[in-house]
Biopython code that builds the backbone (N, CA, C, O; Angstrom):
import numpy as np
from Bio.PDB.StructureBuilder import StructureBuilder

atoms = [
    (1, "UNK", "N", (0.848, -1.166, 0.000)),
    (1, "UNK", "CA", (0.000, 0.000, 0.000)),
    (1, "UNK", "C", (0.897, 1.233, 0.000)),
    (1, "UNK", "O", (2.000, 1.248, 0.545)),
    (2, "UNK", "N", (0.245, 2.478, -0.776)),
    (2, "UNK", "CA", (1.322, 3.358, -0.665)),
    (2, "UNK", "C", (0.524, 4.475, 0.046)),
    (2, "UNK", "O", (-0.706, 4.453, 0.075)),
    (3, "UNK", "N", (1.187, 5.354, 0.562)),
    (3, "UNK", "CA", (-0.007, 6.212, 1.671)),
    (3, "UNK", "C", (0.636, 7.928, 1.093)),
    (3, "UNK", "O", (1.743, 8.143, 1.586)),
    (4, "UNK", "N", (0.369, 8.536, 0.615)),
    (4, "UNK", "CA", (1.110, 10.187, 0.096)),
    (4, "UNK", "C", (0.462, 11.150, 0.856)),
    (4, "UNK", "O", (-0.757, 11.117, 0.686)),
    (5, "UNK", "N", (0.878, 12.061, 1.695)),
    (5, "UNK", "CA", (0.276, 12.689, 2.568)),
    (5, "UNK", "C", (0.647, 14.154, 1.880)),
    (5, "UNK", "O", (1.729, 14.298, 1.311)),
    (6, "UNK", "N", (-0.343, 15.257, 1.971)),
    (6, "UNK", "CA", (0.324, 16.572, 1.438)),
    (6, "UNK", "C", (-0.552, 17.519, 2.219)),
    (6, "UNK", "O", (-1.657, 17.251, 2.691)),
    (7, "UNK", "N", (0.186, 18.823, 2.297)),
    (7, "UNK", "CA", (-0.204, 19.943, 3.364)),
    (7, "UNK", "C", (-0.067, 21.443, 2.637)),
    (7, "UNK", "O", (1.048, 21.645, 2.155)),
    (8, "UNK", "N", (-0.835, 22.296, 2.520)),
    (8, "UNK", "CA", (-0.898, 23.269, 2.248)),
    (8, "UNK", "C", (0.630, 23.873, 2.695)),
    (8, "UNK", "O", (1.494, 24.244, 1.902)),
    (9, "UNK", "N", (0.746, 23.871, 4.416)),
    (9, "UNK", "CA", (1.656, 24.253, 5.026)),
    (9, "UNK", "C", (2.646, 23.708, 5.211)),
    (9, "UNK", "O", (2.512, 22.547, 4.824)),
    (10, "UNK", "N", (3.562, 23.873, 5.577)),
    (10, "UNK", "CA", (5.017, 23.040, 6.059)),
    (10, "UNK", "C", (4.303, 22.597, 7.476)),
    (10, "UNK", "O", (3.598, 23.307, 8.194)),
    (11, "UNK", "N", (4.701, 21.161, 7.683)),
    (11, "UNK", "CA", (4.451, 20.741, 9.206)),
    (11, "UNK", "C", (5.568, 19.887, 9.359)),
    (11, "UNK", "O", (6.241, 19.640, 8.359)),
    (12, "UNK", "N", (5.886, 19.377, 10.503)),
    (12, "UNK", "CA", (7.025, 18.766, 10.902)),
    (12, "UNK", "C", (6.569, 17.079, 10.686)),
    (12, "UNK", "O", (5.509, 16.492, 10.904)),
    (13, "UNK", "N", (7.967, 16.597, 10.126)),
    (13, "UNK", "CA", (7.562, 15.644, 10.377)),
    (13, "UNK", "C", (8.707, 14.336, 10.506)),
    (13, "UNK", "O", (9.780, 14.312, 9.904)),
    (14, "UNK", "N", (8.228, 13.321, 11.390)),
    (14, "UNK", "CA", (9.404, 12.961, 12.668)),
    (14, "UNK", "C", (9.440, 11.791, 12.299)),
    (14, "UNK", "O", (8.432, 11.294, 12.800)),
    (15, "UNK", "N", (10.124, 10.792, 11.563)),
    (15, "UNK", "CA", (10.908, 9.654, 11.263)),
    (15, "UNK", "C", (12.508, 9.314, 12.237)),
    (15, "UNK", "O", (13.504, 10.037, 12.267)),
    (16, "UNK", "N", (12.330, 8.211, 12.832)),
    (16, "UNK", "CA", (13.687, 7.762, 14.178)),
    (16, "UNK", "C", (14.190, 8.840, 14.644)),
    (16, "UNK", "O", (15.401, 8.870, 14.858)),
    (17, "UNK", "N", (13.608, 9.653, 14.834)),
    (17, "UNK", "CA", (13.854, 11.544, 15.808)),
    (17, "UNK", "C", (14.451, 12.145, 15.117)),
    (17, "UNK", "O", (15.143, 12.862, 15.840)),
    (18, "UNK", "N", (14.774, 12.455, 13.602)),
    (18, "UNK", "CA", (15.044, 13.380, 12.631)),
    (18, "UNK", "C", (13.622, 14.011, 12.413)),
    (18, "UNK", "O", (12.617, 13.379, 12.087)),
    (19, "UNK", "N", (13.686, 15.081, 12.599)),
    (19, "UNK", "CA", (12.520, 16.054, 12.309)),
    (19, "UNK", "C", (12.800, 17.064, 11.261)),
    (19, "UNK", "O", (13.722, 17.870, 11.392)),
    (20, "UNK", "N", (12.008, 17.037, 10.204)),
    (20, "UNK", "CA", (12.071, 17.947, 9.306)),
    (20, "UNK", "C", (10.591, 18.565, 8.568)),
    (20, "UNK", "O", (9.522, 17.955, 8.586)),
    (21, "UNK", "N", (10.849, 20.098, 7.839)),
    (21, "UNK", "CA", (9.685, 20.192, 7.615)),
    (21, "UNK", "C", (9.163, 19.970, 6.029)),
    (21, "UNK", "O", (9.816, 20.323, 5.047)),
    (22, "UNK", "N", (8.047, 19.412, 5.993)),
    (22, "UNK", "CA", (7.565, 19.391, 4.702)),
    (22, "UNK", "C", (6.404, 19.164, 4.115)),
    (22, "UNK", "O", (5.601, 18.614, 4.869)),
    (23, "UNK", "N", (5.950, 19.419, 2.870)),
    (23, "UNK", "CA", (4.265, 19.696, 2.523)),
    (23, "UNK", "C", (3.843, 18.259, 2.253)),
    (23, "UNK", "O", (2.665, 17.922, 2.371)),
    (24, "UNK", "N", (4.652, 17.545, 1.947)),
    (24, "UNK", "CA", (4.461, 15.999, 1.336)),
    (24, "UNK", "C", (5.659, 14.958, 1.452)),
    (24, "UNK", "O", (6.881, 15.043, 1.332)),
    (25, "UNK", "N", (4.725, 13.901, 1.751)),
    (25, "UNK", "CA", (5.712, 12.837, 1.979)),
    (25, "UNK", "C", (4.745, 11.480, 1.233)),
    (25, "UNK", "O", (3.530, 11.515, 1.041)),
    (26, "UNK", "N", (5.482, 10.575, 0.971)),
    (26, "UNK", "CA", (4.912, 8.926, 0.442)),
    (26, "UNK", "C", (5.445, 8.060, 1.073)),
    (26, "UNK", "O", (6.646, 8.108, 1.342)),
    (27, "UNK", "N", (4.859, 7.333, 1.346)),
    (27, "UNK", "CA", (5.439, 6.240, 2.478)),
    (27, "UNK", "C", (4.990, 4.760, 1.732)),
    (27, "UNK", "O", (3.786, 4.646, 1.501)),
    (28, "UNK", "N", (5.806, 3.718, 1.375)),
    (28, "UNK", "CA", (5.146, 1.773, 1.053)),
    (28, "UNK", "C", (5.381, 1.537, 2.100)),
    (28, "UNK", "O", (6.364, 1.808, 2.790)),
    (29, "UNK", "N", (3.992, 0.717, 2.412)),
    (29, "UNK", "CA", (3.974, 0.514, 3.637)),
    (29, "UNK", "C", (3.416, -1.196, 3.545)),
    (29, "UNK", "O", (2.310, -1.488, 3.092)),
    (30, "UNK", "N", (4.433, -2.241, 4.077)),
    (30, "UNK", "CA", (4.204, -3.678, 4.158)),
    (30, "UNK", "C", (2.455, -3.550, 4.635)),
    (30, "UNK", "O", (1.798, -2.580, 5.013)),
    (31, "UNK", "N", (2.187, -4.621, 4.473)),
    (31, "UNK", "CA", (0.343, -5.362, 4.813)),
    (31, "UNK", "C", (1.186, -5.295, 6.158)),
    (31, "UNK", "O", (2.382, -5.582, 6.205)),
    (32, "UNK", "N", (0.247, -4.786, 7.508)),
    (32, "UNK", "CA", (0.044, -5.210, 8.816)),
    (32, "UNK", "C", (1.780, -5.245, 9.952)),
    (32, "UNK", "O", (2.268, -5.944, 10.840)),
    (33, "UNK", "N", (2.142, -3.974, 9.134)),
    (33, "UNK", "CA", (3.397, -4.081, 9.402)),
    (33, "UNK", "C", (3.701, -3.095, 10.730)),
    (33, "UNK", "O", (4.425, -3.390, 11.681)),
    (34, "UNK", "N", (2.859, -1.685, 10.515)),
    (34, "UNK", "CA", (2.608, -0.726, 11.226)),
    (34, "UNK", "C", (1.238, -0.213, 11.741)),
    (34, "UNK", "O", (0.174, -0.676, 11.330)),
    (35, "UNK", "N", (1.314, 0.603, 12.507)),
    (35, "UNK", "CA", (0.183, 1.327, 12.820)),
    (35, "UNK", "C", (0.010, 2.482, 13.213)),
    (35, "UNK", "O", (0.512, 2.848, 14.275)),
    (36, "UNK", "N", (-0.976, 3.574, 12.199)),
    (36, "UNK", "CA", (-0.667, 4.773, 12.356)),
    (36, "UNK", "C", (-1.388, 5.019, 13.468)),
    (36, "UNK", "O", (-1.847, 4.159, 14.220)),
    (37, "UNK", "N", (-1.500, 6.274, 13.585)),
    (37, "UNK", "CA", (-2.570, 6.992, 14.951)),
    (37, "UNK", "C", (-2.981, 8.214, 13.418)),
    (37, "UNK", "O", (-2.108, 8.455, 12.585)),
    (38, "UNK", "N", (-4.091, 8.696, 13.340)),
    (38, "UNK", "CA", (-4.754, 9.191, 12.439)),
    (38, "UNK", "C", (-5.463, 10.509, 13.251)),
    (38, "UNK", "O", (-5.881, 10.401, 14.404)),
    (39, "UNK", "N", (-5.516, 11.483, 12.642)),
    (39, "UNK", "CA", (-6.651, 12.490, 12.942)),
    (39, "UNK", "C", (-7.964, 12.382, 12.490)),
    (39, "UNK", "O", (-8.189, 12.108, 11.311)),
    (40, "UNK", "N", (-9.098, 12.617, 13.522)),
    (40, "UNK", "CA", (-10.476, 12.404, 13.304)),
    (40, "UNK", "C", (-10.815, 12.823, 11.776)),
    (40, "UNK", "O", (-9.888, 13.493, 11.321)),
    (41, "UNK", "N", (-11.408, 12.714, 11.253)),
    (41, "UNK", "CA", (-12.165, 12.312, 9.622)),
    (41, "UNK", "C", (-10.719, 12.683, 8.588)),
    (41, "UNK", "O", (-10.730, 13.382, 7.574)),
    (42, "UNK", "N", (-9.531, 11.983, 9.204)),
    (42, "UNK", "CA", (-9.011, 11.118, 8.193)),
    (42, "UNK", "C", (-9.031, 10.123, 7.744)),
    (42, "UNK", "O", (-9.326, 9.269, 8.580)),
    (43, "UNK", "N", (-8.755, 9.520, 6.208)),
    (43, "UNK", "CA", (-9.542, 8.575, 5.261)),
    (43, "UNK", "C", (-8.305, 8.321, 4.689)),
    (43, "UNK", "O", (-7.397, 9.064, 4.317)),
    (44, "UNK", "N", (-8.523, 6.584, 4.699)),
    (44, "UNK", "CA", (-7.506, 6.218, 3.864)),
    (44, "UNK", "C", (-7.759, 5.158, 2.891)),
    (44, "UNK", "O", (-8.517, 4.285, 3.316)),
    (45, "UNK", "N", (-7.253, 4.971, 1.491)),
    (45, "UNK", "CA", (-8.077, 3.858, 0.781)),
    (45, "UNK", "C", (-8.263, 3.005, 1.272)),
    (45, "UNK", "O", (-7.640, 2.729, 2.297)),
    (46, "UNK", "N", (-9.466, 1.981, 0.618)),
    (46, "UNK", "CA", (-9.851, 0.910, 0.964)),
    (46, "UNK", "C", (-9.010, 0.186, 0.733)),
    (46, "UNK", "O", (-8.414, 0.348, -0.331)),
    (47, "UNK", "N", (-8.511, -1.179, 1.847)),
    (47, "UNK", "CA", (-7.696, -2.213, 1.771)),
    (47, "UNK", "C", (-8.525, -2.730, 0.394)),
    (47, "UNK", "O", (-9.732, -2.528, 0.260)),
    (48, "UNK", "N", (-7.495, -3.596, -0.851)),
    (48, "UNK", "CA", (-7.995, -4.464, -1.852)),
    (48, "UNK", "C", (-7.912, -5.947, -0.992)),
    (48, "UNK", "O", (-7.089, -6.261, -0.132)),
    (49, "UNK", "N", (-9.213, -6.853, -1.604)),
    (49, "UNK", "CA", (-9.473, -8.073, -1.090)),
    (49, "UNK", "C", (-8.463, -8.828, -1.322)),
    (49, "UNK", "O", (-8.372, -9.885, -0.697)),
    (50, "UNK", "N", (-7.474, -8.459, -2.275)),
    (50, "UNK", "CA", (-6.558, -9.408, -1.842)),
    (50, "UNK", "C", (-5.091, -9.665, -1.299)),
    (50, "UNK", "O", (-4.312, -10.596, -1.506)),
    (51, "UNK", "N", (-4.964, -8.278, -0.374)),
    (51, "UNK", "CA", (-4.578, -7.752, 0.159)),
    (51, "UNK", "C", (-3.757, -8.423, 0.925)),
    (51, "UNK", "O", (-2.562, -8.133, 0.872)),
    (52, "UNK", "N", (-4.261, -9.586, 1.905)),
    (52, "UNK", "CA", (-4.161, -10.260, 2.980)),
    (52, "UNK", "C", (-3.833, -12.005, 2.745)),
    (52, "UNK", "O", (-3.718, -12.748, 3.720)),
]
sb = StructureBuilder()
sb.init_structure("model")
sb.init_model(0)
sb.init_chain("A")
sb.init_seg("    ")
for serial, (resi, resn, name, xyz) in enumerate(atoms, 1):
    if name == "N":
        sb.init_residue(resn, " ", resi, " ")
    sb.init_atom(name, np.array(xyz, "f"), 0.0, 1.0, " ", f" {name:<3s}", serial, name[0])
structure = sb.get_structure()
């Protein structure tokens, strides 16, 4: 799955305690590998059925 996040603004953002700022980032992300923490009515595609 690939996840592309983008921001009007510069916001920080914190990978193994390097913090830097930026409007966009893309992340591949293994099946069931991680787990984000999300802000309320954020949306992310639907897992595909065959996913798993």
């Amino acid at each position: 799955m690939k996840i592309e996040i983008q921001s009007e603004n510069e916001v920080v953002s914190n990978m193994d305690g390097l913090c830097i700022k930026v409007k966009s980032e893309e992340y591949n992300i293994l099946p069931h590998a991680l787990n984000f923490i999300l802000p309320r009515g954020a949306a992310l595609p639907k897992e595909p059925k065959n996913a798993r």
